[in-house]
C-alpha positions in Angstrom: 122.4 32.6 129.4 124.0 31.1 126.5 127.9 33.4 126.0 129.1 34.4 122.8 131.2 31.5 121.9 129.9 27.8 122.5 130.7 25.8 125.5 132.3 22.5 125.3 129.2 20.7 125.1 128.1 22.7 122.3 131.4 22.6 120.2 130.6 18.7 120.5 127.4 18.6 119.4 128.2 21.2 116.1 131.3 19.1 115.4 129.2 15.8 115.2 127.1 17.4 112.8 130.0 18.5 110.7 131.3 14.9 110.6 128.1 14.0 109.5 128.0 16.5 106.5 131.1 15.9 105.0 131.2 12.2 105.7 127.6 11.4 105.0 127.2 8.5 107.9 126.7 9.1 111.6 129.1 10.0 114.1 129.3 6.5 116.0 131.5 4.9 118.5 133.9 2.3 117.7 132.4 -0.5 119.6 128.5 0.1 117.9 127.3 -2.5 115.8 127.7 -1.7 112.1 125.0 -0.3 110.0 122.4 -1.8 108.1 123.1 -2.7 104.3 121.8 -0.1 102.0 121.5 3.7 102.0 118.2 5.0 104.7 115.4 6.2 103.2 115.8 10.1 102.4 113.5 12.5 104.2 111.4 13.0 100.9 111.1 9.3 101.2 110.3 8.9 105.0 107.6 11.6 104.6 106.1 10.8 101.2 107.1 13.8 99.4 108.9 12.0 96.7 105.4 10.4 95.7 103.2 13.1 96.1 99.3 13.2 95.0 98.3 14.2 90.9 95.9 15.9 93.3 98.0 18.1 95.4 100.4 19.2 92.6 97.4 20.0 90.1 96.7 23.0 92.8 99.8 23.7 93.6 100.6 24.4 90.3 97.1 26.9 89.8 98.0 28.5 92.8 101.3 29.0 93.4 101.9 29.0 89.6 104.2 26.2 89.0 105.4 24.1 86.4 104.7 20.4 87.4 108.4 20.0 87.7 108.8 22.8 89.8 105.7 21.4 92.1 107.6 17.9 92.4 110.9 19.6 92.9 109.4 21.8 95.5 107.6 19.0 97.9 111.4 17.2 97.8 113.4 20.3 98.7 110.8 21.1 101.7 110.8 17.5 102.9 114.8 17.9 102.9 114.8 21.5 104.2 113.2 20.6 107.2 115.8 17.6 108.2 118.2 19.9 108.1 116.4 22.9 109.5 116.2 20.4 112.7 119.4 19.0 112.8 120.6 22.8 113.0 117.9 23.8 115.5 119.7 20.8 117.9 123.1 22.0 117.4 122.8 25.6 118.0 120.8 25.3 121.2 119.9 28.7 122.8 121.1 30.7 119.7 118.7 29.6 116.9 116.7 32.2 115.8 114.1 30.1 113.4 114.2 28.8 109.8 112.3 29.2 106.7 112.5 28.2 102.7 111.9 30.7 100.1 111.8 30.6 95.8 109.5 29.2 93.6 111.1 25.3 94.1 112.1 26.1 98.1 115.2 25.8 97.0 117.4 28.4 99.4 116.5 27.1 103.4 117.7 30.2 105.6 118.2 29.3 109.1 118.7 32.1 112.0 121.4 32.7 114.7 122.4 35.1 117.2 126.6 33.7 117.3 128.1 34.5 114.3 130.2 31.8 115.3 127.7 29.2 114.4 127.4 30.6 110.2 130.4 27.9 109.3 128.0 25.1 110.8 124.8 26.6 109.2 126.2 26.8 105.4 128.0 23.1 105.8 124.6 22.1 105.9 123.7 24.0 102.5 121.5 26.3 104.3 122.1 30.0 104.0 122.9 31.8 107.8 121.1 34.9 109.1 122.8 36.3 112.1 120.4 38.6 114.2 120.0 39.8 117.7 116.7 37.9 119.6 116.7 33.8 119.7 113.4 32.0 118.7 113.2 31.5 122.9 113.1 35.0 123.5 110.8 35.8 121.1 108.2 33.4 122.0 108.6 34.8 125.5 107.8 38.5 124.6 104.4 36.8 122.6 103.5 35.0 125.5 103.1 38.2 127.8 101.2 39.3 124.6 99.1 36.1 125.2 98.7 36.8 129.1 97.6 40.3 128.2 95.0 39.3 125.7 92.9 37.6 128.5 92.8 40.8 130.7 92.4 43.1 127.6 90.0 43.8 125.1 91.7 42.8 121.6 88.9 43.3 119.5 91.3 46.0 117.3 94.8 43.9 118.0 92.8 40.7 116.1 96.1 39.3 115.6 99.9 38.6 116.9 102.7 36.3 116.2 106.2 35.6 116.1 107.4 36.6 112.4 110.9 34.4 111.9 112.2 35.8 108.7 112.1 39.2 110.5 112.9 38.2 113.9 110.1 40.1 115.6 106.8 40.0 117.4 104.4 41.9 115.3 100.9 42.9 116.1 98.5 43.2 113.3 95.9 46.2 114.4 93.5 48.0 113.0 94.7 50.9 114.2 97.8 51.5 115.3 96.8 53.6 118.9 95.2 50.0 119.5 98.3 47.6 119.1 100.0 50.6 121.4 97.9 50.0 124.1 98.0 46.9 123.5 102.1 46.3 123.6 101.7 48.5 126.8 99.3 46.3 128.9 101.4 43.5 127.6 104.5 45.2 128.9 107.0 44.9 126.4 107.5 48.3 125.5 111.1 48.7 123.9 110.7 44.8 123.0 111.1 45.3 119.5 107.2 44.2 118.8 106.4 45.8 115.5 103.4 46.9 114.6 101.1 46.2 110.9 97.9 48.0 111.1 95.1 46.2 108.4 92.0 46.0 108.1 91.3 42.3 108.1 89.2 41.1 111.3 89.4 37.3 111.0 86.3 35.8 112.2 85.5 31.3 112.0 84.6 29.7 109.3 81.5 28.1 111.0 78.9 27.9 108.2 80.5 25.9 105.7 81.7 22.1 104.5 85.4 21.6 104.3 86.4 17.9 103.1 83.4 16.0 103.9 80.2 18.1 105.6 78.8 17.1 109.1 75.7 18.4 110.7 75.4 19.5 114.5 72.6 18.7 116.6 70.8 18.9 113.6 71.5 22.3 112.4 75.0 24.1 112.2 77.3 22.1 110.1 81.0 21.7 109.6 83.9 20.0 107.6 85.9 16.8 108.6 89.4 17.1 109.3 91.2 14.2 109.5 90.3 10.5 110.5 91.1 9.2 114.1 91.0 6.5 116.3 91.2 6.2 120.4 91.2 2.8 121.4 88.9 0.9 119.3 86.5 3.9 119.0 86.7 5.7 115.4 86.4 9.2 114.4 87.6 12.5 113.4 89.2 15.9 114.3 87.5 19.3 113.7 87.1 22.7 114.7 86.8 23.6 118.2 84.5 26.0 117.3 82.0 23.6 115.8 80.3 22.0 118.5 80.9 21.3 122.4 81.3 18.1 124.4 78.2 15.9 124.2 76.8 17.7 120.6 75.6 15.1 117.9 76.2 14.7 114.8 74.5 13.6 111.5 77.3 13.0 107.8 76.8 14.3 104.8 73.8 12.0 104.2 72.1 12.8 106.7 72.5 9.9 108.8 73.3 9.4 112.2 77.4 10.0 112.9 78.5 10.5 115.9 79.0 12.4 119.5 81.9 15.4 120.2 83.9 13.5 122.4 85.9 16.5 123.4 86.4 19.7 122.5 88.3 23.1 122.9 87.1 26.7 122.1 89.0 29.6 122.7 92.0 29.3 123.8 92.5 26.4 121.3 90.6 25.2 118.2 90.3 21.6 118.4 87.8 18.9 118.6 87.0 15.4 117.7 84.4 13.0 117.1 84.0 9.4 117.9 81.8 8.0 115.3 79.0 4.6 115.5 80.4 1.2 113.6 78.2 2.7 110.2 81.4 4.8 109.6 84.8 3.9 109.0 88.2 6.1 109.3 90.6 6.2 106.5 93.2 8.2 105.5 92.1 10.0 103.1 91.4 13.8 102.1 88.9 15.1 99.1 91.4 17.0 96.5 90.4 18.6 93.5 87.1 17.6 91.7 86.0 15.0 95.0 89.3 12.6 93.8 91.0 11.8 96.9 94.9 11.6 98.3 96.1 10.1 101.3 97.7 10.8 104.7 100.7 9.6 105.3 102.1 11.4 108.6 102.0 14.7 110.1 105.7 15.9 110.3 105.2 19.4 110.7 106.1 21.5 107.6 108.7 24.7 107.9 107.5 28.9 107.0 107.6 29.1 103.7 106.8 26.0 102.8 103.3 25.1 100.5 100.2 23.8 102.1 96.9 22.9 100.5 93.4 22.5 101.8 90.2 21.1 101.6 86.6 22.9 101.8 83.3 22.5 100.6 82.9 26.2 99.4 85.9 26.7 97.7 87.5 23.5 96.8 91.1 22.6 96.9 93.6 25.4 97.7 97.1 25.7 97.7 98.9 28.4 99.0 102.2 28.9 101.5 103.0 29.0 105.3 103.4 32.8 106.6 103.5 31.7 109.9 103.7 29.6 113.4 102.5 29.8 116.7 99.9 32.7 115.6 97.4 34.1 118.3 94.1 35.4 117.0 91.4 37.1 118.5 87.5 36.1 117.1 84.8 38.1 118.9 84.2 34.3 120.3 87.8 35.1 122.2 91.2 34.1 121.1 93.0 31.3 119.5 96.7 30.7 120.0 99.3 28.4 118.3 97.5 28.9 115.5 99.1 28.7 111.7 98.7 31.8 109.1 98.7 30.9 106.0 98.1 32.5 102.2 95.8 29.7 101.5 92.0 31.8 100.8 88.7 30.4 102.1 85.3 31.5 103.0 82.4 30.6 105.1 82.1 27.1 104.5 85.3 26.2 104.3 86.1 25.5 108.6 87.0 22.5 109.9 88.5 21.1 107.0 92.1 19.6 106.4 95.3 21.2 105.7 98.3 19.1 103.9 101.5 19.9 102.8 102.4 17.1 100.6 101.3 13.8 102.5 102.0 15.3 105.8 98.6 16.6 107.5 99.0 20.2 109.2 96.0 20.8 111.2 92.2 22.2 110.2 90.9 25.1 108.9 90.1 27.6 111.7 88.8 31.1 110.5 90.0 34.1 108.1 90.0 37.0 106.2 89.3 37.8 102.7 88.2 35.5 100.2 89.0 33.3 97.1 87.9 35.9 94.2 90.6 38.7 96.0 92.8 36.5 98.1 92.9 36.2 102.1 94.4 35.3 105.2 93.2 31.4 106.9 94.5 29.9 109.9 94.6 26.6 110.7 94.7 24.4 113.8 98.1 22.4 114.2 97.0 19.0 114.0 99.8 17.2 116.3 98.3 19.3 119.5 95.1 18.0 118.6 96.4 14.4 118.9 98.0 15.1 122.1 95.5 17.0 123.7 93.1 14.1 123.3 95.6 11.0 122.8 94.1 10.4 119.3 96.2 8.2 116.5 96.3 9.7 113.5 94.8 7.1 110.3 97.4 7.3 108.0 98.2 5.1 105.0 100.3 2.4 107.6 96.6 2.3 108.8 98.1 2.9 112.6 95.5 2.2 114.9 98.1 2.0 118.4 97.1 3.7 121.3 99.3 6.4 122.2 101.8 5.7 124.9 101.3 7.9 127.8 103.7 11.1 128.2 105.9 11.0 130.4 109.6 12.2 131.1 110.6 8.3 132.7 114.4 7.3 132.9 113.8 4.8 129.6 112.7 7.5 127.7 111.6 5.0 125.0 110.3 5.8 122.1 106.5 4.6 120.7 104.6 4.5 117.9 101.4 7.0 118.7 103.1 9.9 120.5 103.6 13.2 119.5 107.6 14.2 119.5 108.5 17.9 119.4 111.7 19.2 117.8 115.0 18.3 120.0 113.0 15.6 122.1 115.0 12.6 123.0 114.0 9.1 123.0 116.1 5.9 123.5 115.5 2.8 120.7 117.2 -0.4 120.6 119.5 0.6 122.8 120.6 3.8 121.0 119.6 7.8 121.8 118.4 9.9 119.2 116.9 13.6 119.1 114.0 14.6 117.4 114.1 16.9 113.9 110.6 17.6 112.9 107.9 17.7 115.2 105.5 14.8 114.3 102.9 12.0 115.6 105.1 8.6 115.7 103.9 6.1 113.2 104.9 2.2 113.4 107.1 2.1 110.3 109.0 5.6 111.6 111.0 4.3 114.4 114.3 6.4 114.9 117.1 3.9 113.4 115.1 3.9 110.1 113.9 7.4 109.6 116.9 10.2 109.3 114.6 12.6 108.5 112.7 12.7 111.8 115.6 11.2 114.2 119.2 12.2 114.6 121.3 9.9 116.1 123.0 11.1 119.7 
């Protein structure tokens, strides 16, 4: 366990990055090569936020009630919020506790500690410190029982649970609260500080609608498309779990024959995809508002409280905001977890289809509660698990088509183009180690020495 005060290891690491903020290069050692000409590319740059879609900020400024200034403004400072947000989550180890933007441009990033010690490093960094008492570890530990317990249990009245960051707690959404009591109990983390929101809302799939593009199953059920893929040679696209099991076929929105489910996962996850016949091709793009399309260009996971639009067939192109990660939810078909809560709305129709934020993709459009004339709740399907459950390439606008390199823990530790890097991973590139910032799929033109945003150098 992680004392009060840092160890020396850890006073190394925060005084790099404090050498970094106030001299605005790396921390490097005399004998390293010097660095390139020109200033590297800024993390709104690396991830496409500084160029974003007319069609993404159109709805982001009907839903979230923007100025287009403010929608431009807001992409950047997210893009930039989440750089730092990792840097800080590498430097205070064991103690950090989570981060999130808030305001109308995401302008104030908040990130979370349980040292005191560490609010000095935390505002060098611009971001605002919140000093409470459970670590993001610890609270993904008390969920996880929660998880355990939800396969023994019934959770049919507990239809939701996640890890709420700005709050730092496990909360149980319930509709009633005798329910989330039992269910805290089987779980055993009485006295954990789970909290407890009793609504309502019963989320239930999305399985009857079109998100970005419709697809047919088997002749019958249909779904949206997510986003385009490739394996190999073989094309396709990811979906909803939910929408059709191994071996299933498919028909596109013309009726004509698609494609096969080449895999898929439902409950437990949301996730599928489907390898498509040389009559389609996969591209990076995404229907926006009014059928115009906007490109992929990544899928750098975005930060709670940060916007996020989507794609459906029944409802169009929707903006709204992240509430939050790593959500578990329980559809009378069993539960999801890892799942993302959102404020975007949706209704039937609407699963299977792609969520953005900015450029980045996020995952597809799982189930919900409520709808687009009221407002709801939707959930979406990370999109990075997806691509590493199946070893899928995401089609982006680099037109990537690599297949993933396999994932493994080897002494090299080299990074590659096609694998899926999780916050504080380590990788070794042209001779030099770096640590992961954002959790993301790696694309060819993203390798470490050229992307600060993603990669800090060790």
């Amino acid at each position: 366990m992680v004392g009060r005060h840092a160890t020396g290891r850890r006073r190394a690491a925060l005084t790099a990055l404090g050498t970094l903020v106030l001299t605005g290069i790396p921390a490097t050692a005399a004998a390293e090569p010097p660095p390139a000409p020109g200033p590297p590319p800024s993390a709104a740059q690396t991830l496409g936020a500084d160029k974003p879609s007319a069609q993404v900020l159109r709805a982001m400024e009907r839903d979230l009630r923007l100025t287009p200034s403010q929608a431009v403004t807001r992409l950047v400072n997210e893009a930039e919020a989440s750089t730092r947000a990792g840097r800080l989550r590498n430097a205070l180890g064991g103690h950090f506790a989570g981060a999130w933007v808030r305001g109308a441009t995401s302008a104030e990033l908040t990130v979370a500690t349980t040292d005191a010690a560490d609010v000095p490093t935390i505002r060098a960094q611009g971001a605002k410190a919140a000093v409470v008492k459970t670590s993001l570890s610890t609270l993904r530990a008390v969920k996880k029982k929660l998880d355990a317990a939800a396969v023994r249990v019934r959770t049919h009245d507990t239809p939701v649970w996640y890890v709420d960051v700005p709050t730092n707690r496990v909360v149980v959404e319930a509709t009633k609260r005798s329910a989330a009591t039992a269910f805290i109990k089987a779980a055993g983390v009485n006295g954990r500080g789970v909290a407890v929101r009793v609504s309502a809302n019963r989320p239930r799939l999305l399985e009857d609608i079109v998100g970005g593009d419709p697809y047919y199953i088997n002749g019958s059920a249909r779904c949206s498309v997510g986003f385009s893929v490739t394996k190999d040679q073989q094309q396709g696209f990811a979906t909803a779990g939910h929408c059709g099991r191994a071996g299933a076929r498919t028909t596109g929105f013309n009726m004509a024959d698609q494609g096969t489910f080449q895999a898929s996962t439902f409950p437990g996850k949301d996730m599928a995809w489907v390898g498509v016949n040389s009559n389609w091709t996969a591209t990076a793009d995404v229907k926006g508002e009014g059928g115009r399309r906007t490109q992929v260009a990544g899928s750098a996971q975005a930060l709670v409280g940060a916007s996020v639009c989507r794609s459906g067939s029944t409802t169009g192109w929707r903006c709204g905001t992240i509430e939050q990660h790593e959500t578990s939810v329980s559809y009378s078909q069993g539960t999801v977890d890892g799942l993302t809560q959102t404020t975007v709305c949706a209704e039937p129709g609407d699963s299977g289809g792609p969520f953005v934020a900015g450029a980045q993709a996020q995952g597809v459009t799982s189930g919900g509660s409520g709808d687009c004339t009221l407002g709801g709740t939707t959930y979406y399907q990370p999109v990075n698990p997806i691509l590493s459950d199946f070893g899928l390439i995401l089609r982006t606008a680099s037109a990537q088509t690599d297949t993933p390199a396999p994932q493994d823990n080897g002494a090299a530790n080299a990074w590659a183009a096609g694998r899926v890097y999780e916050v504080g991973a380590t990788v070794t590139h042209a001779g030099v180690r770096y640590q992961c910032l954002q959790t993301h799929q790696a694309q060819g033109a993203w390798s470490p020495n050229g992307t600060p945003a993603l990669w800090q150098r060790m």
